[in-house]
C-alpha positions, 0 to 999 in steps of 0.5 A: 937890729936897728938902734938910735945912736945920736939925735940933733947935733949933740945927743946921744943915745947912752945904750947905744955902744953896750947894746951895739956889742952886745948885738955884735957879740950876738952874731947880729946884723946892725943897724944905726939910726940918727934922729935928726931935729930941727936945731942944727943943719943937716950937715951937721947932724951927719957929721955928728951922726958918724962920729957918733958910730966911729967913737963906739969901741968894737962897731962892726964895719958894715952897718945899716944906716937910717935918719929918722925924720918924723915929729916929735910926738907929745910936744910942740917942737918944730920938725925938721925941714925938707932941705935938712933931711936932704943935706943930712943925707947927702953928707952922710953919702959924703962921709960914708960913702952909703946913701942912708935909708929915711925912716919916717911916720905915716904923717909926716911922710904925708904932709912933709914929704908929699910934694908936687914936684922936688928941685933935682937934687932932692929927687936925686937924694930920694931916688937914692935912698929907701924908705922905712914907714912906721905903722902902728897901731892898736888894730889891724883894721886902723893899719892903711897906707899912707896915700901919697899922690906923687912920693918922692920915691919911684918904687918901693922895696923891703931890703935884706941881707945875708 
């Protein structure tokens, strides 16, 4: 179970510390995500993120950790930028020690993270992390992939644990 535990520099997710023992309690793999914004700096986002996960009373001690980048849909809002989500992530490395997966949509990883080229320490972060596309859709028929002529991303895998 993945579940959203913070979001910019100072939300948080009220279900998240029930849900998360109640998933423990359950014998469940679990997972975190943080949804970062536009407002505050990837840094601090990762800050937040992980003091978020070690203020939760009972948190296991290997979770799955996700940044979810995409656009907040049904508002104008702006999205956050390419060098947020790289800093958010490399904090969260900085902190943690994990480099944490990057969620994201079919349309923001099209037209925010499909570049001709990335500055080393981006491609460094990407060829460091896994990617999670979200696909939805009402009919099997409108689900395609995504065309990305030149992804950040080397290889594509879906990982699990044991």
């Amino acid at each position: 179970m993945i579940h959203r535990s913070s979001m910019g520099i100072d939300g948080l997710d009220k279900a998240y510390k029930s849900r998360s023992a109640a998933a423990i309690h359950a014998n469940y793999h679990w997972g975190a995500y943080h949804f970062i914004r536009h407002n505050g700096s990837g840094e601090q986002q990762a800050t937040w993120f992980i003091k978020t996960l070690l203020n939760s009373p009972n948190h296991p001690k290997a979770v799955l950790l996700v940044i979810d980048a995409k656009y907040l849909h049904g508002t104008n809002s702006p999205h956050p930028t390419l060098p947020q989500i790289v800093d958010c992530v490399k904090r969260v490395h900085e902190l943690t020690g994990i480099y944490p997966g990057i969620y994201t949509g079919q349309d923001f990883l099209r037209e925010q993270l499909h570049k001709e080229h990335y500055d080393t320490a981006t491609q460094d972060v990407f060829d460091n992390t896994w990617l999670w596309v979200a696909r939805y859709s009402a009919s099997r028929k409108a689900l395609a992939f995504p065309e990305v002529s030149h992804p950040p991303w080397n290889m594509w895998k879906l990982l699990a644990s044991v």
